[in-house]
C-alpha positions as CSV (number, residue, x, y, z in Angstrom):
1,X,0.0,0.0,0.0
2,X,1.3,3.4,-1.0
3,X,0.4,6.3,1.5
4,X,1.8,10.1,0.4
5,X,4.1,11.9,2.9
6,X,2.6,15.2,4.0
7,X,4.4,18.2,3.0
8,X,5.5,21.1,5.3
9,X,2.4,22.5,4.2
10,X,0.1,20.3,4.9
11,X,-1.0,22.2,8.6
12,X,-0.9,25.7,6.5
13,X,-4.1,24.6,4.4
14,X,-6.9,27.3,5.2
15,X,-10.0,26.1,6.5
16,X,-12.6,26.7,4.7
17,X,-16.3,27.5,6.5
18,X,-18.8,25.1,5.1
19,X,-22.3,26.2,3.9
20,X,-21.4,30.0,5.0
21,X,-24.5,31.6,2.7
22,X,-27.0,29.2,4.0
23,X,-26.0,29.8,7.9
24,X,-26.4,32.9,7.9
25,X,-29.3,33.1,6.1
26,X,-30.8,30.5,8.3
27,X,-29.4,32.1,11.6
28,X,-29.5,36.2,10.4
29,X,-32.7,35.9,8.5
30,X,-33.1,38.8,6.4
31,X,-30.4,40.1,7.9
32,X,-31.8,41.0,11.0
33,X,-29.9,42.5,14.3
34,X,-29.3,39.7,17.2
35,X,-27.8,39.8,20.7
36,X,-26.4,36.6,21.4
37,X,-24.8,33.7,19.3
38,X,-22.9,30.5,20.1
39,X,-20.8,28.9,18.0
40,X,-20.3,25.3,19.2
41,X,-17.5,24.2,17.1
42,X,-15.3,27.5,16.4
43,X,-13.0,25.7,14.2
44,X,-10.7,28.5,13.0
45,X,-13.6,31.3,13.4
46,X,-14.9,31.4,9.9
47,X,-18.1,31.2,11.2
48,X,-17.8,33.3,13.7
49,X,-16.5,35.8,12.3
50,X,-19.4,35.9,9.6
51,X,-22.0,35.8,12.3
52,X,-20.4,39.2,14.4
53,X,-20.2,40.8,10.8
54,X,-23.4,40.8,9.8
55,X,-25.4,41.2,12.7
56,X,-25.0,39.1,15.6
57,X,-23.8,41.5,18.9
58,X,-22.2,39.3,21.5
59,X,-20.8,35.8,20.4
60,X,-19.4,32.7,22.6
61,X,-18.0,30.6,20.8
62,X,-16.2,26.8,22.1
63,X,-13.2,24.7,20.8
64,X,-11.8,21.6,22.2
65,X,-8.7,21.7,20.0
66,X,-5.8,23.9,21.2
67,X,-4.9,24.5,17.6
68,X,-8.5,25.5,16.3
69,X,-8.4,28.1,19.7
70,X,-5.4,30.0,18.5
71,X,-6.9,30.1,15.2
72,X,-10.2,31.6,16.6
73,X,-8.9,33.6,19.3
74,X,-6.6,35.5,16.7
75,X,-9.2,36.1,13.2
76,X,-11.8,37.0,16.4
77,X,-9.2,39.5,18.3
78,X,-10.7,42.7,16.0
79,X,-14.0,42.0,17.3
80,X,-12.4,42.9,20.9
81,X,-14.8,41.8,23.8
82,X,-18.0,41.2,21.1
83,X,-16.5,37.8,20.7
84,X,-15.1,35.1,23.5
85,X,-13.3,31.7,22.6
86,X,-14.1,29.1,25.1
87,X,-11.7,25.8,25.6
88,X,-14.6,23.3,26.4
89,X,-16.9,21.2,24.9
90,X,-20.4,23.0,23.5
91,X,-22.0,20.0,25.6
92,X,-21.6,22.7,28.5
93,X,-22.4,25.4,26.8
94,X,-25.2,26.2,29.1
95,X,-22.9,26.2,32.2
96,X,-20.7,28.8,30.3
97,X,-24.0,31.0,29.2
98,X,-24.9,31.3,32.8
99,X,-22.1,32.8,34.4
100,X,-21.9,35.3,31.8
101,X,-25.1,36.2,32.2
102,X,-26.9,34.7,29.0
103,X,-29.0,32.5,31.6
104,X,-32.4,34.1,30.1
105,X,-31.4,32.5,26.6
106,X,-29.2,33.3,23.2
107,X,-31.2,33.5,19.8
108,X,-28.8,31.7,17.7
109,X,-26.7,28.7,18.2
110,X,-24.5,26.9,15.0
111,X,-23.5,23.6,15.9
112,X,-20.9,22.4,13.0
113,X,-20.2,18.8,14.1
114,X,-17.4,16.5,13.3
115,X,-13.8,17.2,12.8
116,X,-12.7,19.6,10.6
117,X,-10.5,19.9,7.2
118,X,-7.2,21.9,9.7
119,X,-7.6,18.4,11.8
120,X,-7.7,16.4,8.7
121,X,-4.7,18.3,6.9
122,X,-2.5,18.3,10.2
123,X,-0.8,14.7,9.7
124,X,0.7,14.0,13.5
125,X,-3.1,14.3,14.9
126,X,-3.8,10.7,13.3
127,X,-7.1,11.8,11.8
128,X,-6.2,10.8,7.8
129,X,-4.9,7.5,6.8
130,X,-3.0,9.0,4.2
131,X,-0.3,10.4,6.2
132,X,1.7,8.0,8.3
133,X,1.4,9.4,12.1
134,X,0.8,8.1,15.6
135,X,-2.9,6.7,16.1
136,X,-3.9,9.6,18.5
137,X,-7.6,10.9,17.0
138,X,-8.5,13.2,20.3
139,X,-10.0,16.4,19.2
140,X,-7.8,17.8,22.8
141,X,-4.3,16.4,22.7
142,X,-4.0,17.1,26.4
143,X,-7.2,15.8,27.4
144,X,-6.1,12.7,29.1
145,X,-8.3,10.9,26.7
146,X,-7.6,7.4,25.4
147,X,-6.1,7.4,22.2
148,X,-7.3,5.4,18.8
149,X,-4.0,3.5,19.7
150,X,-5.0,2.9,23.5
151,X,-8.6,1.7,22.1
152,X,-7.4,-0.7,19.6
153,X,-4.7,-2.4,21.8
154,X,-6.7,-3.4,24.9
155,X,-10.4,-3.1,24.1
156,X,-12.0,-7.1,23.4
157,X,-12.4,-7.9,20.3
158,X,-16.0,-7.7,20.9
159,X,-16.3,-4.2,21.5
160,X,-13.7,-3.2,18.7
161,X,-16.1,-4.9,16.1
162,X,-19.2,-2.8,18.1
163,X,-17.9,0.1,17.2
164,X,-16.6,-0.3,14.1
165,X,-19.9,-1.4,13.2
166,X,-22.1,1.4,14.7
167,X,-19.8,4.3,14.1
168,X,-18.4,3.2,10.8
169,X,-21.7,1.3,9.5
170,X,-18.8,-1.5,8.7
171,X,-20.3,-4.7,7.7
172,X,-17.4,-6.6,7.9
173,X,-16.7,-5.5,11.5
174,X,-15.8,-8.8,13.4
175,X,-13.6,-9.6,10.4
176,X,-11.8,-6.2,11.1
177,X,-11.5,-6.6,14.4
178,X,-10.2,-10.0,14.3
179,X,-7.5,-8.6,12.1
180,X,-6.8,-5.7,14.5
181,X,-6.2,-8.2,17.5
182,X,-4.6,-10.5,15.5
183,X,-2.0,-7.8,14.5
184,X,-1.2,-5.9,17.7
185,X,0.2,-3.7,18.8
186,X,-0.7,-1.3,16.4
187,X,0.7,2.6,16.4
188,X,0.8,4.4,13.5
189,X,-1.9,5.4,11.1
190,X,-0.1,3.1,7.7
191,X,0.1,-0.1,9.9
192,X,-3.6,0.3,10.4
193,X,-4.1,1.2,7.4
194,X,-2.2,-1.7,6.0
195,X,-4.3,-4.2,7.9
196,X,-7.3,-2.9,7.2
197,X,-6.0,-3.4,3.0
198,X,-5.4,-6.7,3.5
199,X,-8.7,-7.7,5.5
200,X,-11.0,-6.1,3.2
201,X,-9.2,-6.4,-0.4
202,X,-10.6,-3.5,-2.8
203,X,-11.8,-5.7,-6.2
204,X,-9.7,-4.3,-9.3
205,X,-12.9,-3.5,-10.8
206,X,-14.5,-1.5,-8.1
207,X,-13.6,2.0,-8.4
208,X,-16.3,3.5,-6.2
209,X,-15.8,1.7,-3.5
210,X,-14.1,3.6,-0.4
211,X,-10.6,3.0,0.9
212,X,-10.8,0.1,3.4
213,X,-9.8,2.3,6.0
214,X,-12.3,4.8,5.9
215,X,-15.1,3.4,7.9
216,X,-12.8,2.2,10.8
217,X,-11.6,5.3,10.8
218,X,-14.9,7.3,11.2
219,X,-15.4,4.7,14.0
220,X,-12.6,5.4,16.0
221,X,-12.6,9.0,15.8
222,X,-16.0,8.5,16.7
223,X,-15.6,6.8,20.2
224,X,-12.3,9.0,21.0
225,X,-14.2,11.6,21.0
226,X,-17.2,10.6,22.2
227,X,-19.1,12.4,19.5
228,X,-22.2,11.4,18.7
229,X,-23.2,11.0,22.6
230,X,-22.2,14.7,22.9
231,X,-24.4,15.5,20.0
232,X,-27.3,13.6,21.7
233,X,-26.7,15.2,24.9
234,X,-26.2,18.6,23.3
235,X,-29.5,18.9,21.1
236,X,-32.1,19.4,23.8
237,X,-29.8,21.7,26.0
238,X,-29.5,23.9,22.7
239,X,-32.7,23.7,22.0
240,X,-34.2,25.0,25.5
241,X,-31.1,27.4,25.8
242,X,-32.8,29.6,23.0
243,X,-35.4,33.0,23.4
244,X,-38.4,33.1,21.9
245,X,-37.8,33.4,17.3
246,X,-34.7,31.8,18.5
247,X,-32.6,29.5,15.7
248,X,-30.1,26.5,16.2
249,X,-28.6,25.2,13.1
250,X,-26.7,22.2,12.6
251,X,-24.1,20.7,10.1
252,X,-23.6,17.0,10.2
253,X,-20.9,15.4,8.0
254,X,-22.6,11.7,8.2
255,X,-25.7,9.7,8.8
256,X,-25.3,8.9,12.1
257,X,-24.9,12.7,13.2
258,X,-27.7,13.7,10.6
259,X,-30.1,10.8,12.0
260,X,-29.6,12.3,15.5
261,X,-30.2,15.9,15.0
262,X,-33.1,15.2,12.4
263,X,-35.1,12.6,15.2
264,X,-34.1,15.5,17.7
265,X,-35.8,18.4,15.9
266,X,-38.5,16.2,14.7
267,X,-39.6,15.2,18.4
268,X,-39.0,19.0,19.3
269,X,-41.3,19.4,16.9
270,X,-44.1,17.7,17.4
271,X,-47.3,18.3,20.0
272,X,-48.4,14.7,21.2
273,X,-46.2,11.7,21.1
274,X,-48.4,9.3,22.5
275,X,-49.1,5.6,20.4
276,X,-51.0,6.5,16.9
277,X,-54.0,4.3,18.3
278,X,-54.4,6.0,21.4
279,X,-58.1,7.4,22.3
280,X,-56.8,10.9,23.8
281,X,-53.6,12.2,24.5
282,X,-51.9,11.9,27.6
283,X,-48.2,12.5,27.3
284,X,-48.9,15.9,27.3
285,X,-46.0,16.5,25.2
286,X,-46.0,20.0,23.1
287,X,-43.9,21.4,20.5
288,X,-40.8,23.6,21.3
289,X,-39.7,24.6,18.2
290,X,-41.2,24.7,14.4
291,X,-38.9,22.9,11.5
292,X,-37.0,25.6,9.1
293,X,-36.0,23.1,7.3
294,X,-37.8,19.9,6.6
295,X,-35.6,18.3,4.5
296,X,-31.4,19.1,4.8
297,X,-29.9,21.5,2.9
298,X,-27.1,20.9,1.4
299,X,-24.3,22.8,-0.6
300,X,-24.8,23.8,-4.7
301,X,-22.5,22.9,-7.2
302,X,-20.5,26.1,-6.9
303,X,-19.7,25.0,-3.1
304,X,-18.9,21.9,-3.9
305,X,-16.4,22.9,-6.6
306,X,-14.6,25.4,-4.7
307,X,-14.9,23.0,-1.3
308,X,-15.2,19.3,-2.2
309,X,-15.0,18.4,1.9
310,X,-18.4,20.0,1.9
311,X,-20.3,17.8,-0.6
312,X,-21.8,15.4,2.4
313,X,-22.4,18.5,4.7
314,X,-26.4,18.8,6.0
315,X,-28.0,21.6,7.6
316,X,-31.0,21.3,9.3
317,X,-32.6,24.2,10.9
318,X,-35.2,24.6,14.1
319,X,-37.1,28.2,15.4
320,X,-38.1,27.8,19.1
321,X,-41.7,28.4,19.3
Protein backbone atom coordinates (compact mmCIF):
# COMPACT_ATOMS: atom_id res chain seq x y z
CA UNK A 1 0.00 0.00 0.00
CA UNK A 2 1.32 3.41 -0.96
CA UNK A 3 0.45 6.26 1.49
CA UNK A 4 1.84 10.08 0.40
CA UNK A 5 4.07 11.90 2.88
CA UNK A 6 2.58 15.21 4.05
CA UNK A 7 4.37 18.22 2.99
CA UNK A 8 5.55 21.10 5.30
CA UNK A 9 2.36 22.50 4.21
CA UNK A 10 0.09 20.31 4.92
CA UNK A 11 -1.02 22.18 8.57
CA UNK A 12 -0.87 25.73 6.51
CA UNK A 13 -4.12 24.55 4.43
CA UNK A 14 -6.87 27.33 5.19
CA UNK A 15 -9.99 26.11 6.54
CA UNK A 16 -12.63 26.71 4.72
CA UNK A 17 -16.30 27.49 6.53
CA UNK A 18 -18.83 25.10 5.10
CA UNK A 19 -22.33 26.23 3.87
CA UNK A 20 -21.44 30.03 5.01
CA UNK A 21 -24.48 31.58 2.72
CA UNK A 22 -26.99 29.20 4.03
CA UNK A 23 -26.05 29.82 7.86
CA UNK A 24 -26.35 32.93 7.92
CA UNK A 25 -29.32 33.12 6.05
CA UNK A 26 -30.79 30.48 8.29
CA UNK A 27 -29.36 32.10 11.64
CA UNK A 28 -29.51 36.24 10.45
CA UNK A 29 -32.73 35.90 8.46
CA UNK A 30 -33.06 38.82 6.42
CA UNK A 31 -30.37 40.13 7.93
CA UNK A 32 -31.77 40.99 10.96
CA UNK A 33 -29.91 42.48 14.26
CA UNK A 34 -29.32 39.66 17.20
CA UNK A 35 -27.78 39.80 20.68
CA UNK A 36 -26.36 36.58 21.42
CA UNK A 37 -24.84 33.70 19.32
CA UNK A 38 -22.90 30.54 20.15
CA UNK A 39 -20.81 28.94 17.95
CA UNK A 40 -20.29 25.34 19.20
CA UNK A 41 -17.53 24.16 17.11
CA UNK A 42 -15.29 27.54 16.39
CA UNK A 43 -13.03 25.68 14.24
CA UNK A 44 -10.73 28.48 13.03
CA UNK A 45 -13.64 31.28 13.41
CA UNK A 46 -14.94 31.44 9.93
CA UNK A 47 -18.06 31.20 11.19
CA UNK A 48 -17.76 33.27 13.70
CA UNK A 49 -16.51 35.82 12.30
CA UNK A 50 -19.40 35.89 9.56
CA UNK A 51 -21.96 35.80 12.29
CA UNK A 52 -20.37 39.20 14.35
CA UNK A 53 -20.21 40.84 10.83
CA UNK A 54 -23.40 40.78 9.82
CA UNK A 55 -25.36 41.24 12.75
CA UNK A 56 -24.99 39.12 15.61
CA UNK A 57 -23.78 41.54 18.95
CA UNK A 58 -22.22 39.33 21.53
CA UNK A 59 -20.75 35.76 20.39
CA UNK A 60 -19.37 32.71 22.62
CA UNK A 61 -17.97 30.60 20.77
CA UNK A 62 -16.20 26.75 22.07
CA UNK A 63 -13.23 24.72 20.80
CA UNK A 64 -11.78 21.55 22.22
CA UNK A 65 -8.68 21.65 20.00
CA UNK A 66 -5.80 23.89 21.17
CA UNK A 67 -4.88 24.49 17.59
CA UNK A 68 -8.50 25.53 16.33
CA UNK A 69 -8.42 28.05 19.71
CA UNK A 70 -5.39 30.04 18.51
CA UNK A 71 -6.87 30.14 15.23
CA UNK A 72 -10.24 31.55 16.56
CA UNK A 73 -8.91 33.58 19.34
CA UNK A 74 -6.64 35.55 16.72
CA UNK A 75 -9.24 36.05 13.18
CA UNK A 76 -11.80 36.97 16.43
CA UNK A 77 -9.24 39.49 18.29
CA UNK A 78 -10.67 42.70 16.01
CA UNK A 79 -13.98 42.03 17.30
CA UNK A 80 -12.44 42.86 20.85
CA UNK A 81 -14.80 41.79 23.84
CA UNK A 82 -18.03 41.23 21.14
CA UNK A 83 -16.51 37.81 20.68
CA UNK A 84 -15.13 35.08 23.48
CA UNK A 85 -13.27 31.70 22.65
CA UNK A 86 -14.13 29.07 25.13
CA UNK A 87 -11.73 25.85 25.64
CA UNK A 88 -14.58 23.25 26.37
CA UNK A 89 -16.87 21.22 24.88
CA UNK A 90 -20.43 22.99 23.52
CA UNK A 91 -21.98 19.97 25.60
CA UNK A 92 -21.61 22.74 28.51
CA UNK A 93 -22.38 25.42 26.84
CA UNK A 94 -25.23 26.17 29.06
CA UNK A 95 -22.94 26.24 32.24
CA UNK A 96 -20.66 28.82 30.28
CA UNK A 97 -23.97 30.97 29.19
CA UNK A 98 -24.87 31.26 32.83
CA UNK A 99 -22.06 32.76 34.45
CA UNK A 100 -21.91 35.29 31.79
CA UNK A 101 -25.07 36.21 32.19
CA UNK A 102 -26.86 34.75 29.04
CA UNK A 103 -29.00 32.49 31.58
CA UNK A 104 -32.38 34.14 30.06
CA UNK A 105 -31.42 32.54 26.64
CA UNK A 106 -29.24 33.26 23.21
CA UNK A 107 -31.22 33.50 19.84
CA UNK A 108 -28.84 31.70 17.71
CA UNK A 109 -26.69 28.74 18.25
CA UNK A 110 -24.52 26.92 14.99
CA UNK A 111 -23.50 23.58 15.88
CA UNK A 112 -20.94 22.39 13.03
CA UNK A 113 -20.16 18.84 14.07
CA UNK A 114 -17.41 16.45 13.33
CA UNK A 115 -13.78 17.23 12.76
CA UNK A 116 -12.67 19.62 10.57
CA UNK A 117 -10.50 19.87 7.15
CA UNK A 118 -7.23 21.86 9.71
CA UNK A 119 -7.55 18.38 11.84
CA UNK A 120 -7.71 16.40 8.71
CA UNK A 121 -4.71 18.26 6.94
CA UNK A 122 -2.47 18.29 10.18
CA UNK A 123 -0.79 14.73 9.67
CA UNK A 124 0.68 14.02 13.49
CA UNK A 125 -3.09 14.32 14.91
CA UNK A 126 -3.80 10.71 13.34
CA UNK A 127 -7.10 11.84 11.81
CA UNK A 128 -6.16 10.78 7.85
CA UNK A 129 -4.89 7.51 6.77
CA UNK A 130 -2.96 9.05 4.17
CA UNK A 131 -0.33 10.44 6.16
CA UNK A 132 1.74 8.03 8.33
CA UNK A 133 1.37 9.39 12.13
CA UNK A 134 0.75 8.06 15.56
CA UNK A 135 -2.86 6.73 16.13
CA UNK A 136 -3.88 9.64 18.46
CA UNK A 137 -7.56 10.92 16.97
CA UNK A 138 -8.46 13.17 20.34
CA UNK A 139 -10.01 16.43 19.16
CA UNK A 140 -7.83 17.76 22.79
CA UNK A 141 -4.27 16.36 22.66
CA UNK A 142 -4.01 17.11 26.36
CA UNK A 143 -7.16 15.83 27.38
CA UNK A 144 -6.08 12.66 29.14
CA UNK A 145 -8.34 10.87 26.68
CA UNK A 146 -7.60 7.41 25.39
CA UNK A 147 -6.11 7.39 22.20
CA UNK A 148 -7.27 5.41 18.80
CA UNK A 149 -4.03 3.51 19.67
CA UNK A 150 -4.98 2.88 23.51
CA UNK A 151 -8.63 1.74 22.10
CA UNK A 152 -7.42 -0.69 19.63
CA UNK A 153 -4.74 -2.35 21.76
CA UNK A 154 -6.68 -3.39 24.89
CA UNK A 155 -10.44 -3.11 24.13
CA UNK A 156 -11.99 -7.13 23.41
CA UNK A 157 -12.37 -7.93 20.27
CA UNK A 158 -16.02 -7.65 20.95
CA UNK A 159 -16.33 -4.22 21.52
CA UNK A 160 -13.73 -3.15 18.67
CA UNK A 161 -16.08 -4.90 16.15
CA UNK A 162 -19.23 -2.80 18.06
CA UNK A 163 -17.89 0.15 17.22
CA UNK A 164 -16.56 -0.29 14.06
CA UNK A 165 -19.87 -1.44 13.17
CA UNK A 166 -22.09 1.45 14.75
CA UNK A 167 -19.76 4.30 14.06
CA UNK A 168 -18.42 3.25 10.75
CA UNK A 169 -21.74 1.26 9.52
CA UNK A 170 -18.77 -1.53 8.75
CA UNK A 171 -20.25 -4.71 7.67
CA UNK A 172 -17.44 -6.62 7.90
CA UNK A 173 -16.69 -5.48 11.47
CA UNK A 174 -15.77 -8.83 13.40
CA UNK A 175 -13.55 -9.58 10.40
CA UNK A 176 -11.84 -6.16 11.09
CA UNK A 177 -11.45 -6.64 14.35
CA UNK A 178 -10.24 -10.01 14.34
CA UNK A 179 -7.52 -8.62 12.10
CA UNK A 180 -6.79 -5.71 14.47
CA UNK A 181 -6.20 -8.22 17.51
CA UNK A 182 -4.56 -10.48 15.49
CA UNK A 183 -1.95 -7.76 14.51
CA UNK A 184 -1.15 -5.89 17.68
CA UNK A 185 0.23 -3.69 18.81
CA UNK A 186 -0.71 -1.25 16.40
CA UNK A 187 0.69 2.63 16.44
CA UNK A 188 0.79 4.39 13.49
CA UNK A 189 -1.88 5.40 11.12
CA UNK A 190 -0.10 3.06 7.65
CA UNK A 191 0.14 -0.07 9.94
CA UNK A 192 -3.63 0.35 10.41
CA UNK A 193 -4.09 1.22 7.37
CA UNK A 194 -2.21 -1.66 6.03
CA UNK A 195 -4.28 -4.24 7.95
CA UNK A 196 -7.32 -2.86 7.18
CA UNK A 197 -5.99 -3.38 3.03
CA UNK A 198 -5.38 -6.70 3.47
CA UNK A 199 -8.68 -7.72 5.51
CA UNK A 200 -11.02 -6.09 3.16
CA UNK A 201 -9.16 -6.37 -0.44
CA UNK A 202 -10.61 -3.55 -2.83
CA UNK A 203 -11.77 -5.66 -6.23
CA UNK A 204 -9.71 -4.29 -9.26
CA UNK A 205 -12.94 -3.45 -10.78
CA UNK A 206 -14.46 -1.46 -8.14
CA UNK A 207 -13.63 1.96 -8.44
CA UNK A 208 -16.34 3.50 -6.19
CA UNK A 209 -15.82 1.72 -3.50
CA UNK A 210 -14.12 3.55 -0.41
CA UNK A 211 -10.60 3.02 0.91
CA UNK A 212 -10.82 0.10 3.43
CA UNK A 213 -9.76 2.28 5.96
CA UNK A 214 -12.30 4.77 5.86
CA UNK A 215 -15.12 3.37 7.89
CA UNK A 216 -12.76 2.23 10.78
CA UNK A 217 -11.56 5.31 10.84
CA UNK A 218 -14.90 7.26 11.19
CA UNK A 219 -15.42 4.68 14.05
CA UNK A 220 -12.58 5.41 15.97
CA UNK A 221 -12.58 8.95 15.82
CA UNK A 222 -16.03 8.48 16.71
CA UNK A 223 -15.59 6.80 20.15
CA UNK A 224 -12.32 8.97 21.04
CA UNK A 225 -14.22 11.64 20.98
CA UNK A 226 -17.22 10.55 22.18
CA UNK A 227 -19.05 12.38 19.45
CA UNK A 228 -22.18 11.38 18.66
CA UNK A 229 -23.18 11.00 22.59
CA UNK A 230 -22.24 14.73 22.92
CA UNK A 231 -24.36 15.49 20.01
CA UNK A 232 -27.32 13.59 21.75
CA UNK A 233 -26.66 15.24 24.94
CA UNK A 234 -26.17 18.63 23.33
CA UNK A 235 -29.48 18.87 21.05
CA UNK A 236 -32.08 19.42 23.75
CA UNK A 237 -29.76 21.73 26.01
CA UNK A 238 -29.47 23.93 22.67
CA UNK A 239 -32.66 23.71 22.01
CA UNK A 240 -34.21 24.97 25.46
CA UNK A 241 -31.06 27.44 25.85
CA UNK A 242 -32.84 29.63 22.98
CA UNK A 243 -35.35 32.96 23.37
CA UNK A 244 -38.37 33.10 21.85
CA UNK A 245 -37.83 33.37 17.35
CA UNK A 246 -34.72 31.85 18.55
CA UNK A 247 -32.60 29.46 15.69
CA UNK A 248 -30.10 26.48 16.17
CA UNK A 249 -28.61 25.17 13.12
CA UNK A 250 -26.69 22.18 12.58
CA UNK A 251 -24.09 20.67 10.06
CA UNK A 252 -23.58 16.99 10.19
CA UNK A 253 -20.87 15.43 8.02
CA UNK A 254 -22.64 11.73 8.23
CA UNK A 255 -25.68 9.66 8.80
CA UNK A 256 -25.31 8.88 12.14
CA UNK A 257 -24.89 12.73 13.20
CA UNK A 258 -27.74 13.73 10.56
CA UNK A 259 -30.10 10.79 11.97
CA UNK A 260 -29.63 12.34 15.50
CA UNK A 261 -30.21 15.92 14.99
CA UNK A 262 -33.14 15.16 12.45
CA UNK A 263 -35.11 12.57 15.24
CA UNK A 264 -34.15 15.53 17.66
CA UNK A 265 -35.82 18.44 15.88
CA UNK A 266 -38.54 16.24 14.68
CA UNK A 267 -39.65 15.16 18.37
CA UNK A 268 -39.03 19.01 19.34
CA UNK A 269 -41.28 19.36 16.87
CA UNK A 270 -44.11 17.74 17.44
CA UNK A 271 -47.29 18.27 20.02
CA UNK A 272 -48.44 14.65 21.21
CA UNK A 273 -46.21 11.67 21.09
CA UNK A 274 -48.42 9.32 22.49
CA UNK A 275 -49.10 5.60 20.41
CA UNK A 276 -51.01 6.54 16.94
CA UNK A 277 -53.99 4.32 18.34
CA UNK A 278 -54.41 5.99 21.36
CA UNK A 279 -58.07 7.39 22.26
CA UNK A 280 -56.81 10.88 23.76
CA UNK A 281 -53.63 12.21 24.54
CA UNK A 282 -51.94 11.94 27.62
CA UNK A 283 -48.22 12.47 27.28
CA UNK A 284 -48.86 15.89 27.31
CA UNK A 285 -45.99 16.50 25.22
CA UNK A 286 -46.05 19.96 23.10
CA UNK A 287 -43.89 21.44 20.46
CA UNK A 288 -40.78 23.59 21.27
CA UNK A 289 -39.72 24.64 18.20
CA UNK A 290 -41.21 24.74 14.40
CA UNK A 291 -38.85 22.91 11.51
CA UNK A 292 -37.02 25.60 9.06
CA UNK A 293 -35.97 23.08 7.33
CA UNK A 294 -37.85 19.93 6.62
CA UNK A 295 -35.64 18.35 4.45
CA UNK A 296 -31.37 19.13 4.75
CA UNK A 297 -29.94 21.52 2.86
CA UNK A 298 -27.12 20.90 1.40
CA UNK A 299 -24.31 22.83 -0.64
CA UNK A 300 -24.80 23.78 -4.71
CA UNK A 301 -22.51 22.86 -7.24
CA UNK A 302 -20.48 26.08 -6.87
CA UNK A 303 -19.69 25.01 -3.08
CA UNK A 304 -18.85 21.91 -3.93
CA UNK A 305 -16.37 22.88 -6.60
CA UNK A 306 -14.59 25.43 -4.74
CA UNK A 307 -14.92 22.98 -1.25
CA UNK A 308 -15.19 19.35 -2.23
CA UNK A 309 -15.04 18.42 1.86
CA UNK A 310 -18.42 19.99 1.92
CA UNK A 311 -20.32 17.82 -0.62
CA UNK A 312 -21.78 15.40 2.38
CA UNK A 313 -22.42 18.46 4.68
CA UNK A 314 -26.40 18.78 5.99
CA UNK A 315 -27.99 21.59 7.62
CA UNK A 316 -30.98 21.27 9.32
CA UNK A 317 -32.61 24.21 10.91
CA UNK A 318 -35.19 24.63 14.13
CA UNK A 319 -37.13 28.22 15.40
CA UNK A 320 -38.09 27.81 19.13
CA UNK A 321 -41.68 28.42 19.28
Amino acid sequence: MTMSTPSPQADETPHVSVMLGPVLAALLPEGRTIERVIDGTAGAGGHSAALLDHGAQQLMAFDLDPTALGLARAGLARFGDRARVIHDSYANMRTHAQAAGWGDGVDAILLDLGVSSMQFDQAERGFAFRYDAPLDMRFDPTSGRETAADILNTWPESDLADIFYRYGEEYESRRVARAVVKARPLHTTRELADVLEAALPRHPRDHKHIHPATKVFQALRIAVNDELETVESALPIAMSMLRQGGRLAVISFHSLEDRLAKDAFRLAATDCICPPKAPVCVCGHRASVKLITRKPLVADDEEVARNPRSRSAKLRVVEKL
